[in-house]
MIDOSE-1310 file (N, C-alpha, C; in nm, 2 decimals, decimal comma, always signed):
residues 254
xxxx	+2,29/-2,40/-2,52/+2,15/-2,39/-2,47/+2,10/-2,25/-2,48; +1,95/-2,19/-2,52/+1,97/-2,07/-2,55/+1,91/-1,98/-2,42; +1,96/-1,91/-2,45/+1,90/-1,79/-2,32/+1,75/-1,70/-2,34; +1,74/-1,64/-2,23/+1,63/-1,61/-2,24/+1,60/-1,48/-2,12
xxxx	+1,53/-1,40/-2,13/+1,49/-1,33/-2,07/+1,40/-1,27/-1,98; +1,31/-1,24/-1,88/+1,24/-1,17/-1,86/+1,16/-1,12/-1,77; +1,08/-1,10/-1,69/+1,02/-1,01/-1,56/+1,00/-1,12/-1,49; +1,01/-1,13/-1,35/+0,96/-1,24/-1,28/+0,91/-1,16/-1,14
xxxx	+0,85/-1,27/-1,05/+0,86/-1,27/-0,92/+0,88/-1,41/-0,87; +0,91/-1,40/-0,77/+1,02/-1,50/-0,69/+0,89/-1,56/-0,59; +0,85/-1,69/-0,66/+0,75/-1,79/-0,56/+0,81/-1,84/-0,50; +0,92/-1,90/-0,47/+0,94/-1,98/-0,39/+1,12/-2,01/-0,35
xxxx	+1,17/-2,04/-0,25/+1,31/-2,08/-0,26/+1,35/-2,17/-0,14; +1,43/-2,25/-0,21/+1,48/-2,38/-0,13/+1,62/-2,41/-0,12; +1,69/-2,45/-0,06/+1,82/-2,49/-0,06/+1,86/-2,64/-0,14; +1,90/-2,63/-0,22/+2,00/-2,76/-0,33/+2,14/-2,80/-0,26
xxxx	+2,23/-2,67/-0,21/+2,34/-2,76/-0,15/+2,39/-2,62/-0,07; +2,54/-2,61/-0,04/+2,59/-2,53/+0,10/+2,60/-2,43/+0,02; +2,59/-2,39/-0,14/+2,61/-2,30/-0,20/+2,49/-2,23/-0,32; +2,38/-2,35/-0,34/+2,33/-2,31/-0,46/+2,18/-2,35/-0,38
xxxx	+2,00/-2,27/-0,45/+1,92/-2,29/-0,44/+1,86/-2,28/-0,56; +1,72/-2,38/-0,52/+1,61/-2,43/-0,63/+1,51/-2,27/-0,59; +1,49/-2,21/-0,71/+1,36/-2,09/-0,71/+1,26/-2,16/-0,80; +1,16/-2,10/-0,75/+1,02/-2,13/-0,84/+1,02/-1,98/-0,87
xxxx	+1,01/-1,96/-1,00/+0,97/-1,78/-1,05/+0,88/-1,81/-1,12; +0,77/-1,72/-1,12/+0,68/-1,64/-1,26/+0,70/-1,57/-1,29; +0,72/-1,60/-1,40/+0,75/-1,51/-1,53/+0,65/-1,48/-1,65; +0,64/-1,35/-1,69/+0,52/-1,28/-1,77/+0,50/-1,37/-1,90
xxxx	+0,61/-1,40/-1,96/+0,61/-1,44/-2,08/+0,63/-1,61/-2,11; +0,69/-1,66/-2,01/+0,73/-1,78/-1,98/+0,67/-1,88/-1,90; +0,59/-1,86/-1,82/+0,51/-1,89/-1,72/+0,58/-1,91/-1,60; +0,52/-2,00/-1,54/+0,60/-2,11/-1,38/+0,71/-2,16/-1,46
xxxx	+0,82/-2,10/-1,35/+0,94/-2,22/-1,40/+1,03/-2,22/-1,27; +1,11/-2,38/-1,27/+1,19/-2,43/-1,20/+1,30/-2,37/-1,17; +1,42/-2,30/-1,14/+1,51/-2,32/-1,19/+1,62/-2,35/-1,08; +1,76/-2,35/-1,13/+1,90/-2,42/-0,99/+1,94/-2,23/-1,01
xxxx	+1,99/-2,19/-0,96/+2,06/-2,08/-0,89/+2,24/-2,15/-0,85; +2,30/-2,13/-0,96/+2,40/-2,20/-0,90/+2,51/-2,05/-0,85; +2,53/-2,11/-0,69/+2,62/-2,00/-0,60/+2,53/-1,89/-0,56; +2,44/-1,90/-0,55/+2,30/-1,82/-0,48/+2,31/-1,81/-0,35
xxxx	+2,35/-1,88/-0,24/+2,42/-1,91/-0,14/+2,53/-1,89/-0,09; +2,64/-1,82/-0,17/+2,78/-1,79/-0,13/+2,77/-1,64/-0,13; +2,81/-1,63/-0,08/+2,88/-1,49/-0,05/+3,02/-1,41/-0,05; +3,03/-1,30/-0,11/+3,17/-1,26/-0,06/+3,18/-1,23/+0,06
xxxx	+3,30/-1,13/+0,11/+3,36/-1,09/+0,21/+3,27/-1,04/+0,25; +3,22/-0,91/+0,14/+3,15/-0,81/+0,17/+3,04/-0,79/+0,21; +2,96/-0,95/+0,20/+2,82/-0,99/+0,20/+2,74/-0,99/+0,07; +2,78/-0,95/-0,03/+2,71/-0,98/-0,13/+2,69/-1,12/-0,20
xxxx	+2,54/-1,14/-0,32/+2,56/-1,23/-0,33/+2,58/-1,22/-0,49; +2,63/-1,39/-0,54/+2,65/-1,38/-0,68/+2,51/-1,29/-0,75; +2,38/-1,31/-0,75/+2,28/-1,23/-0,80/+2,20/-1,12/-0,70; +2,22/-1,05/-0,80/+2,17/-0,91/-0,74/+2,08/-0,88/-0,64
xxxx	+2,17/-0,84/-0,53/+2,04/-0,80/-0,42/+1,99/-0,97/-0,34; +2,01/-1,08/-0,38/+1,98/-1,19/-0,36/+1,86/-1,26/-0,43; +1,79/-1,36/-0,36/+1,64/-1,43/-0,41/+1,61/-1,44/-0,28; +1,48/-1,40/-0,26/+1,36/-1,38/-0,16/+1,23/-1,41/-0,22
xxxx	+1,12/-1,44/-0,12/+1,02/-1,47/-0,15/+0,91/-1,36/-0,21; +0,87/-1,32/-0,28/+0,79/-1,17/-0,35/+0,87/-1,08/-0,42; +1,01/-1,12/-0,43/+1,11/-1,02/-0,50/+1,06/-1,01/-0,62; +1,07/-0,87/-0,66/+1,04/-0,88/-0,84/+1,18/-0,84/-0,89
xxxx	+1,18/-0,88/-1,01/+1,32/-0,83/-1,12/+1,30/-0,91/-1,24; +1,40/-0,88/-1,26/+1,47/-0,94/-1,45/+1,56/-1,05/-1,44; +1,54/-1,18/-1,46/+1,59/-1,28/-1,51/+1,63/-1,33/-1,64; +1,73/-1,38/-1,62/+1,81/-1,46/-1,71/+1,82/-1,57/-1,69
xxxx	+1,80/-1,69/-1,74/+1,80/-1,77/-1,79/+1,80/-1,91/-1,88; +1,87/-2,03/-1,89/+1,83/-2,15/-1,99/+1,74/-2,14/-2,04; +1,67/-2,15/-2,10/+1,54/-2,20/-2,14/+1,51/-2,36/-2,24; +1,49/-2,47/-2,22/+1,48/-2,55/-2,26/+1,35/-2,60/-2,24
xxxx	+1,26/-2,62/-2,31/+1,15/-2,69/-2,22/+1,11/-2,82/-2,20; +1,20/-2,88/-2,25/+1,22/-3,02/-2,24/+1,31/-3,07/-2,11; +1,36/-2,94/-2,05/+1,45/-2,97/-1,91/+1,36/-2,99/-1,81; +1,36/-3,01/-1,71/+1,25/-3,01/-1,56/+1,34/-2,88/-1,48
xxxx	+1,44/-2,89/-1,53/+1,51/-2,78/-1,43/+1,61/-2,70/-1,53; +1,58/-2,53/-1,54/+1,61/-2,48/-1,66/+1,75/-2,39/-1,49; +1,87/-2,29/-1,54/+1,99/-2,27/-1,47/+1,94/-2,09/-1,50; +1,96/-2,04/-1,35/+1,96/-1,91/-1,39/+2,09/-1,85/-1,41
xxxx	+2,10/-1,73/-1,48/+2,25/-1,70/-1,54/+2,22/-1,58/-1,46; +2,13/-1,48/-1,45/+2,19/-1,38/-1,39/+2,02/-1,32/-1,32; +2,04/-1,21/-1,23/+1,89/-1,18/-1,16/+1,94/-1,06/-1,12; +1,86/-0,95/-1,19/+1,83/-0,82/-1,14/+1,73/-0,78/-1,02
xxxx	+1,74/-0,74/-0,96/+1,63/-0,70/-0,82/+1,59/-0,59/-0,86; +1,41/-0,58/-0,91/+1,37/-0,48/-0,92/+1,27/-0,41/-0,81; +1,25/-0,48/-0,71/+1,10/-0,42/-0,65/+1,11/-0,53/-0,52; +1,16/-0,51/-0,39/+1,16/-0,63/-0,29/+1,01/-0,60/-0,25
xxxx	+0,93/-0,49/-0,30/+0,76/-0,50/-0,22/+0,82/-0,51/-0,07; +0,91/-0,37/-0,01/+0,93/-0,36/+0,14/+0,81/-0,29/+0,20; +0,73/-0,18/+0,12/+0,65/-0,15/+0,23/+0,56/-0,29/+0,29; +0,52/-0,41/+0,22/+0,43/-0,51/+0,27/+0,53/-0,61/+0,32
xxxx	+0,64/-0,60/+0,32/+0,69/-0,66/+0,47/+0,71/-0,59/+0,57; +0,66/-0,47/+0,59/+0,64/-0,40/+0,71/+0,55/-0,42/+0,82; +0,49/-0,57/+0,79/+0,34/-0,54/+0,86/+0,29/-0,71/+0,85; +0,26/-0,81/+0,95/+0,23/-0,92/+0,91/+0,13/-0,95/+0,78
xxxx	-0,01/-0,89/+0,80/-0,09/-0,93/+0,73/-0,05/-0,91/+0,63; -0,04/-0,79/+0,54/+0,02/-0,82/+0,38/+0,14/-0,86/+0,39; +0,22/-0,92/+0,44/+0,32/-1,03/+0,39/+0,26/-1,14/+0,40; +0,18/-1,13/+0,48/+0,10/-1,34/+0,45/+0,05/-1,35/+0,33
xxxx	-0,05/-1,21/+0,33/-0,19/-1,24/+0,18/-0,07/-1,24/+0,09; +0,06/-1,18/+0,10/+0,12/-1,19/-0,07/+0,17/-1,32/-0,06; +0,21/-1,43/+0,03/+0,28/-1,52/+0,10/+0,16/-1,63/+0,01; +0,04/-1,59/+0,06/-0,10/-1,68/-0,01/-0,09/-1,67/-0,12
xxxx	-0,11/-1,57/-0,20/-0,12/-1,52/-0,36/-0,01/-1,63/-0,41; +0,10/-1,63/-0,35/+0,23/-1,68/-0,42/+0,23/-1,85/-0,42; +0,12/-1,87/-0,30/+0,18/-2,05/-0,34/+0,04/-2,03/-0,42; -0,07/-1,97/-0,43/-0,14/-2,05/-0,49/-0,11/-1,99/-0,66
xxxx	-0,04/-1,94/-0,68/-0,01/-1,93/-0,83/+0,08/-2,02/-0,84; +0,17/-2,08/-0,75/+0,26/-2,20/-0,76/+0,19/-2,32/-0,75; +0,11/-2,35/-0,67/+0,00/-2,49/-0,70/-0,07/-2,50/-0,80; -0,14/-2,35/-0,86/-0,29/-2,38/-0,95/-0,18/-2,34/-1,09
xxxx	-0,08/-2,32/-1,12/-0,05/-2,29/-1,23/+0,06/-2,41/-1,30; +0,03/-2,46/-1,39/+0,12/-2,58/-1,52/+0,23/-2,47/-1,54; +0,33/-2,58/-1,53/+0,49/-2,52/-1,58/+0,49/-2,45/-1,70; +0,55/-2,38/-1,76/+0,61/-2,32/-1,88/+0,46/-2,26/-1,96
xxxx	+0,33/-2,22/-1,89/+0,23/-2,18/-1,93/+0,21/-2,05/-1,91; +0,24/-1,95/-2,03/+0,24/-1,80/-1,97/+0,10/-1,75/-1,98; +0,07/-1,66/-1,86/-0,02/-1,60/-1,83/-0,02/-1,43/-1,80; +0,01/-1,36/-1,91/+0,08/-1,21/-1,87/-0,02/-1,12/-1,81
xxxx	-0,16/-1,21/-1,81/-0,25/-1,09/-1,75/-0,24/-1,14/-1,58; -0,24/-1,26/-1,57/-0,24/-1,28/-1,42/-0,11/-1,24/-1,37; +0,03/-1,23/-1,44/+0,15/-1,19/-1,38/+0,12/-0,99/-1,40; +0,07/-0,98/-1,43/+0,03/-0,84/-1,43/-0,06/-0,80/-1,32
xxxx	-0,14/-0,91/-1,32/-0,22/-0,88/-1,16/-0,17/-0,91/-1,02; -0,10/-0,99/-1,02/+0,04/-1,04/-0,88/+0,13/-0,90/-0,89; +0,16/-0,87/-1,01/+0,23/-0,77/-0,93/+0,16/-0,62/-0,89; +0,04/-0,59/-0,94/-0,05/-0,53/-0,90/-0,09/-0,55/-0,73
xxxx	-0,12/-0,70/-0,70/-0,15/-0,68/-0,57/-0,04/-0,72/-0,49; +0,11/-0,72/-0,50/+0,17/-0,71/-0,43/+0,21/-0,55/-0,38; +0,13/-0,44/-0,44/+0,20/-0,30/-0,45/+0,05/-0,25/-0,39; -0,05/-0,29/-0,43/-0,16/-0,28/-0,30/-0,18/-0,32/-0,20
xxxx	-0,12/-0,45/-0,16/-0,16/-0,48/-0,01/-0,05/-0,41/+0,11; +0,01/-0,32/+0,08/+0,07/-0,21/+0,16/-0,07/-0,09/+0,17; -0,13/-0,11/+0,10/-0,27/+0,00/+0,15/-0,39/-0,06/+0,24; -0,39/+0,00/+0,34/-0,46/-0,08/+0,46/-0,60/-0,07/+0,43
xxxx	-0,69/+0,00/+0,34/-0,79/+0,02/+0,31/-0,87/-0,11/+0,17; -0,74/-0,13/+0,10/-0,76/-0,16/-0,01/-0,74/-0,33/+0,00; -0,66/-0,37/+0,09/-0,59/-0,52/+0,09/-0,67/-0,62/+0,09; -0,75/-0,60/+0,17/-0,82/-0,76/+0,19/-0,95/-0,78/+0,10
xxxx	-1,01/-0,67/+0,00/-1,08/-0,67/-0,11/-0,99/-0,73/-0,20; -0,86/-0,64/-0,24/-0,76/-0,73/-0,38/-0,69/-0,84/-0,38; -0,67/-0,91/-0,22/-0,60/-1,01/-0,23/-0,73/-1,10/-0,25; -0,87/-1,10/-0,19/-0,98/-1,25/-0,19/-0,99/-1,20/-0,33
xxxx	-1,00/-1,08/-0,43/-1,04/-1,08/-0,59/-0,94/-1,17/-0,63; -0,84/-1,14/-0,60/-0,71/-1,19/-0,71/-0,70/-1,33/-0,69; -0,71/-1,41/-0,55/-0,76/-1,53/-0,55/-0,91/-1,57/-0,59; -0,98/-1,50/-0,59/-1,09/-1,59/-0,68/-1,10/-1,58/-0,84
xxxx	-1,00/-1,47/-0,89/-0,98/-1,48/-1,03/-0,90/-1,55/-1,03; -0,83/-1,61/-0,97/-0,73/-1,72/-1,03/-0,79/-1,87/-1,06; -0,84/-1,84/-0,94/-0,93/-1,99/-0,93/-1,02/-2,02/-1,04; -1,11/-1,89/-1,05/-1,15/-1,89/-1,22/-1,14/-1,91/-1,36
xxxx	-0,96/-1,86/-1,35/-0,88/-1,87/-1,49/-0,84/-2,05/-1,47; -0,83/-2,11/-1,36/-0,75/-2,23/-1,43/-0,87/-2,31/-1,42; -1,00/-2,29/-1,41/-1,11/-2,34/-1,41/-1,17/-2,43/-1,29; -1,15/-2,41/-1,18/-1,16/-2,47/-1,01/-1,24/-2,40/-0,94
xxxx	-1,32/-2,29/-0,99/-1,39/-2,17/-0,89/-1,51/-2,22/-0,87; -1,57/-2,29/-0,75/-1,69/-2,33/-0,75/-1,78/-2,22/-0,75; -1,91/-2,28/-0,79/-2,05/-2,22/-0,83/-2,09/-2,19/-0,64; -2,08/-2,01/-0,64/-2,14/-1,98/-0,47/-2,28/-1,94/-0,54
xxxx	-2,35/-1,95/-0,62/-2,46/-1,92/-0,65/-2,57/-2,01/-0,58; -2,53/-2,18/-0,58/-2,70/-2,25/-0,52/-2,60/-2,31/-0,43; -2,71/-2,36/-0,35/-2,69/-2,45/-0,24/-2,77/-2,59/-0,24; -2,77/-2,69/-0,16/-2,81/-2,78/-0,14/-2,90/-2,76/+0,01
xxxx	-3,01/-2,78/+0,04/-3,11/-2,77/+0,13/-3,14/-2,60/+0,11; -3,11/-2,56/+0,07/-3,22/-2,41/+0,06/-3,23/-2,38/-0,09; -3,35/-2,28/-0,10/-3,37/-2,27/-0,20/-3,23/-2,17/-0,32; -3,16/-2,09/-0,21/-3,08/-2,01/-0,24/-2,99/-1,98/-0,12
xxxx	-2,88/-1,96/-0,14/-2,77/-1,95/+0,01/-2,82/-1,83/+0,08; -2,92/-1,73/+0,00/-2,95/-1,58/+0,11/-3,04/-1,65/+0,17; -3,14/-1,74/+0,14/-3,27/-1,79/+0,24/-3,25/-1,88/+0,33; -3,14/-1,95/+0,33/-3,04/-2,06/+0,40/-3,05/-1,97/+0,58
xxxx	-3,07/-2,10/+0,63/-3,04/-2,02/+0,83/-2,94/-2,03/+0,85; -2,83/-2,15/+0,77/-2,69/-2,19/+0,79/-2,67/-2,22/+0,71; -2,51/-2,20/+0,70/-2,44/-2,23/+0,54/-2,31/-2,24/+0,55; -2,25/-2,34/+0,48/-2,13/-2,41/+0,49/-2,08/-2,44/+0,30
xxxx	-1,96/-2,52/+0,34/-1,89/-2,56/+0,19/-1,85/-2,69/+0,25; -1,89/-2,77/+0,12/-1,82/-2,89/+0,13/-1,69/-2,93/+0,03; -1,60/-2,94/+0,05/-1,47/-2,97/+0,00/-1,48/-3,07/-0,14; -1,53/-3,17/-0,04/-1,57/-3,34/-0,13/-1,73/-3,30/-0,23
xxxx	-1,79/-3,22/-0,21/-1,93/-3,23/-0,34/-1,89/-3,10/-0,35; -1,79/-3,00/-0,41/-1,72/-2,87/-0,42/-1,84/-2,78/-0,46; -1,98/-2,81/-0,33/-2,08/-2,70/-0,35/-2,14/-2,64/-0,23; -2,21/-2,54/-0,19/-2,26/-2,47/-0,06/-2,38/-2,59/-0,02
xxxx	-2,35/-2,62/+0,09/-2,47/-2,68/+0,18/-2,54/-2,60/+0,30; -2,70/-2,64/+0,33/-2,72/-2,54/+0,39/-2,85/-2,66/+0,49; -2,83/-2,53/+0,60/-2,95/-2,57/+0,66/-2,93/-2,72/+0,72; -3,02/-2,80/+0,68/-2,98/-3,00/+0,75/-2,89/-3,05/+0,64
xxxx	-2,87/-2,95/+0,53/-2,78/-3,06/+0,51/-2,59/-3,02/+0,54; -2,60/-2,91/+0,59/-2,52/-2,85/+0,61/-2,47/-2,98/+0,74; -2,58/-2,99/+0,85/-2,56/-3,12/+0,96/-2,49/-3,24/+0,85; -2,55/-3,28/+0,78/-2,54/-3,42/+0,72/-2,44/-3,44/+0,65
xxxx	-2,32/-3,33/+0,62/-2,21/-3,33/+0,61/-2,12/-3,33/+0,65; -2,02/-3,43/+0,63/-1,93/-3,41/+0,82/-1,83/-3,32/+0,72; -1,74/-3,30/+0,59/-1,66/-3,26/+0,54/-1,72/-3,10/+0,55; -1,83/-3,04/+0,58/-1,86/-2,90/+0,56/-1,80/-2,78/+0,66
xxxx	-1,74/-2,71/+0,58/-1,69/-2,60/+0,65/-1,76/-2,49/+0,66; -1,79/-2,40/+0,77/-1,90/-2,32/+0,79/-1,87/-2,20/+0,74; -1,96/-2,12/+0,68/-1,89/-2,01/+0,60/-2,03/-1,89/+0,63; -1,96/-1,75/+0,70/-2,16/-1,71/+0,73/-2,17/-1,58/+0,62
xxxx	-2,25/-1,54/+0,62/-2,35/-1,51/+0,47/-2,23/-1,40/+0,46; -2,21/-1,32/+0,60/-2,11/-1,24/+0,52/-2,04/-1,23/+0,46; -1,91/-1,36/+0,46/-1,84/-1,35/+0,34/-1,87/-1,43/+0,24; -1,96/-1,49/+0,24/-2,02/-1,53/+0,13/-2,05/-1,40/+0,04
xxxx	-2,10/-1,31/+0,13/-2,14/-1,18/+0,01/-2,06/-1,10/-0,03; -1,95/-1,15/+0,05/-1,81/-1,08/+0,02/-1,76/-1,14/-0,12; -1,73/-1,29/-0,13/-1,71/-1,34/-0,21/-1,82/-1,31/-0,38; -1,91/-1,33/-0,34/-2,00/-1,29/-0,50/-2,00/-1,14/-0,50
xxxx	-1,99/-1,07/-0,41/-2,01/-0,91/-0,44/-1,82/-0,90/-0,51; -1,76/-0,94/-0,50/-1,61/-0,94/-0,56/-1,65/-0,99/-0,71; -1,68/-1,12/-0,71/-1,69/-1,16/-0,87/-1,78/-1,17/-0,98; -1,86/-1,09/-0,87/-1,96/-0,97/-1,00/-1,94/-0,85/-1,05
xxxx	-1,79/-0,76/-0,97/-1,76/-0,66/-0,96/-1,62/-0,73/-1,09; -1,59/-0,80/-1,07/-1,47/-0,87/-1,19/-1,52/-0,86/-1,35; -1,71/-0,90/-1,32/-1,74/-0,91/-1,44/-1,78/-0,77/-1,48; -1,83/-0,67/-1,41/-1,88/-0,54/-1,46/-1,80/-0,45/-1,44
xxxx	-1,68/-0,46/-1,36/-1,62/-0,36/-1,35/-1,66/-0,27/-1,21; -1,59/-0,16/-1,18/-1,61/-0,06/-1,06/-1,50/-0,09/-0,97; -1,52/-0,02/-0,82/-1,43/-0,03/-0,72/-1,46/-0,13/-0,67; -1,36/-0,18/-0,62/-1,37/-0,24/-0,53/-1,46/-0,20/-0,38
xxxx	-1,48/-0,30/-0,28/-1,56/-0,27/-0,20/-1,44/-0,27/-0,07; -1,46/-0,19/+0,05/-1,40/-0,22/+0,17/-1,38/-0,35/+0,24; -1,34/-0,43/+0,25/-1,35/-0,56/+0,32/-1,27/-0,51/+0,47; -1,39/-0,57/+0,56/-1,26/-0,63/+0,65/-1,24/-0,80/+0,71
xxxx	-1,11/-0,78/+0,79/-1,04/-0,92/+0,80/-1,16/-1,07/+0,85; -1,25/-0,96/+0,95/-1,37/-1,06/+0,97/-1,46/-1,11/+0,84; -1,45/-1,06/+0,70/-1,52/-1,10/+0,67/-1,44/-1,20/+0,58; -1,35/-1,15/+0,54/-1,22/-1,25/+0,46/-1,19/-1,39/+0,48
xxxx	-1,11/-1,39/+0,65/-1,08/-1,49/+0,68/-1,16/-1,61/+0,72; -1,30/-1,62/+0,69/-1,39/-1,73/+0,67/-1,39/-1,79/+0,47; -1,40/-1,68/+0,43/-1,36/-1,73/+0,31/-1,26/-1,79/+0,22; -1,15/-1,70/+0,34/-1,01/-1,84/+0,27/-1,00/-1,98/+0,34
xxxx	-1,09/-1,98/+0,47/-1,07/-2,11/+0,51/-1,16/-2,21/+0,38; -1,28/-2,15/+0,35/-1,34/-2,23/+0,19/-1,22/-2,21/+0,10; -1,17/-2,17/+0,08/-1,08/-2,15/-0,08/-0,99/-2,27/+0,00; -0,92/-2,25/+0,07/-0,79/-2,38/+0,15/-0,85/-2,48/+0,16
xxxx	-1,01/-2,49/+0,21/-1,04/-2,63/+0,20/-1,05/-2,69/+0,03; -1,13/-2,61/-0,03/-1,12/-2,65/-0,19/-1,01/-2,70/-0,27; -0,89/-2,57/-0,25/-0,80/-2,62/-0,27/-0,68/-2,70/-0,26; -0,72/-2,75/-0,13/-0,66/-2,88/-0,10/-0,71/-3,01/-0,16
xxxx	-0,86/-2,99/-0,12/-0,92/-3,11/-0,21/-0,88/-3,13/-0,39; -0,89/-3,02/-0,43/-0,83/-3,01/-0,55/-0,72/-3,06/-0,60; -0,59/-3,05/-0,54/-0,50/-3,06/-0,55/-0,44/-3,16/-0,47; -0,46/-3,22/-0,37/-0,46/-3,36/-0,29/-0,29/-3,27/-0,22
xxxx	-0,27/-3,12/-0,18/-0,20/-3,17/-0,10/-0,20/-3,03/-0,02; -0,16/-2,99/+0,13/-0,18/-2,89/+0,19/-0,06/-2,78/+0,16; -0,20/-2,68/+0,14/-0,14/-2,55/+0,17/-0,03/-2,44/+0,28; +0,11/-2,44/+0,27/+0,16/-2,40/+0,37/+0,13/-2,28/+0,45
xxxx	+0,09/-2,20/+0,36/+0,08/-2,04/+0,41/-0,08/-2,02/+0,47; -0,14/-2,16/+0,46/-0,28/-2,19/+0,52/-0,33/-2,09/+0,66; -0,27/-2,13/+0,73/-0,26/-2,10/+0,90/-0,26/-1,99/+0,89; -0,21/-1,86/+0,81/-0,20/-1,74/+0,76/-0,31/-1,65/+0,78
xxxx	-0,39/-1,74/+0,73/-0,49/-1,63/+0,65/-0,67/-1,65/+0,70; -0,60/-1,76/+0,82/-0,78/-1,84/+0,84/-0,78/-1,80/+1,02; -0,71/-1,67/+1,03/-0,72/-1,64/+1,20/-0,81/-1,61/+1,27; -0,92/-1,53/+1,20/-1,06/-1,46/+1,23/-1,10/-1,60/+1,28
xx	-1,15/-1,61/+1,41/-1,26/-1,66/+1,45/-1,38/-1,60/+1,53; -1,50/-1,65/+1,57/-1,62/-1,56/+1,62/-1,66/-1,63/+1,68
């Protein structure tokens, strides 16, 4: 079977048996892939493990392995540890938002489908959200460019009962008609989640800034965490199944 090579980060890991675990990695060149870790779980004397440094969840490094694409489950041969991203486990919030970033590249992304600009932007904002200034602008861009690239990013431009979401008195998202309601019909929705202008402006001031370029804007957590409760509701509906690292990221309440 032939081998293969290349950069990854570590989405996900699970236990297969007393000695070996299932990782989900992205990889630059390879896309989402499955793989067994066989003896990932054992240890010597000394504490080490068969692969370098171990598998954790946001670890970056260099992988080795199978490659078949006809497999559902490709065998890793070997794993260098290049980058554990410790300063953002020093701190809850950026270990969640990278926590978020990571399942939703693992739900919104098809197996064996490379995407080197988006694996170039994960590890981008896993090395910013250790900047307390900068985090909660690059982690809502990097999720609403994602949601853009696999084609899921609903239209925050109109609404339903106002003429425009800025002239709206109230404003919400509905999951099930994946568009802004506003005003009575905002009532006449029972699926609508309430979303207030601010990060709504948060959200289109981000992905007009995607299209022309510039800095980023300051965000803070108040204005974020209404917005990922829309992105979680969307993409649950989307995808028909719940987000774990949900609860994470939707704490802000007013």
């Amino acid at each position: 079977m032939p081998l293969a090579s290349d950069q990854a980060v570590c989405l996900r890991v699970s236990p297969f048996s007393e000695t070996s675990q299932i990782v989900t990695l992205f990889t630059r060149e390879h896309g989402r892939l499955r793989l067994i870790a066989k003896g990932a779980r054992r240890h010597t004397k000394s504490g080490k493990s068969k692969f370098d440094g171990g598998l954790d969840l946001l670890d970056g490094g260099d992988a080795v392995f199978s490659f078949a694409p006809e497999r559902e489950l490709a065998i890793l041969i070997e794993w260098r540890l290049r980058d554990r991203h410790q300063p953002l486990r020093e701190a809850l919030r950026p270990l969640y938002l990278g926590l978020f970033a990571a399942e939703l590249v693992e739900r919104l992304l098809e197996e064996q489908d490379p995407n080197p600009k988006l694996f170039d932007q994960l590890q981008r904002l896993l090395v910013r959200l250790s900047e307390p200034k900068a985090r909660e602008a690059v982690s809502l861009a990097f999720c609403l460019n994602l949601l853009r690239q696999v084609g899921v990013l609903p239209d925050f431009s109109r609404c339903e009962g106002a003429p425009s979401p800025q002239q709206s008195r109230h404003l919400g998202f509905s999951p099930g008609l994946s568009r802004l309601v506003c005003d009575d019909r905002l009532v006449e929705t029972p699926d609508a989640v309430p979303l207030p202008h601010a990060a709504l402006g948060a959200m289109t001031s981000l992905l007009r800034l995607a299209r022309a370029g510039g800095p980023l804007p300051t965000l803070e957590q108040s204005q974020v965490d209404p917005a990922y409760r829309v992105l979680v509701a969307h993409i649950q509906e989307q995808t028909g199944t719940r987000l774990k690292s949900a609860r994470y990221v939707q704490a802000y309440t007013k």
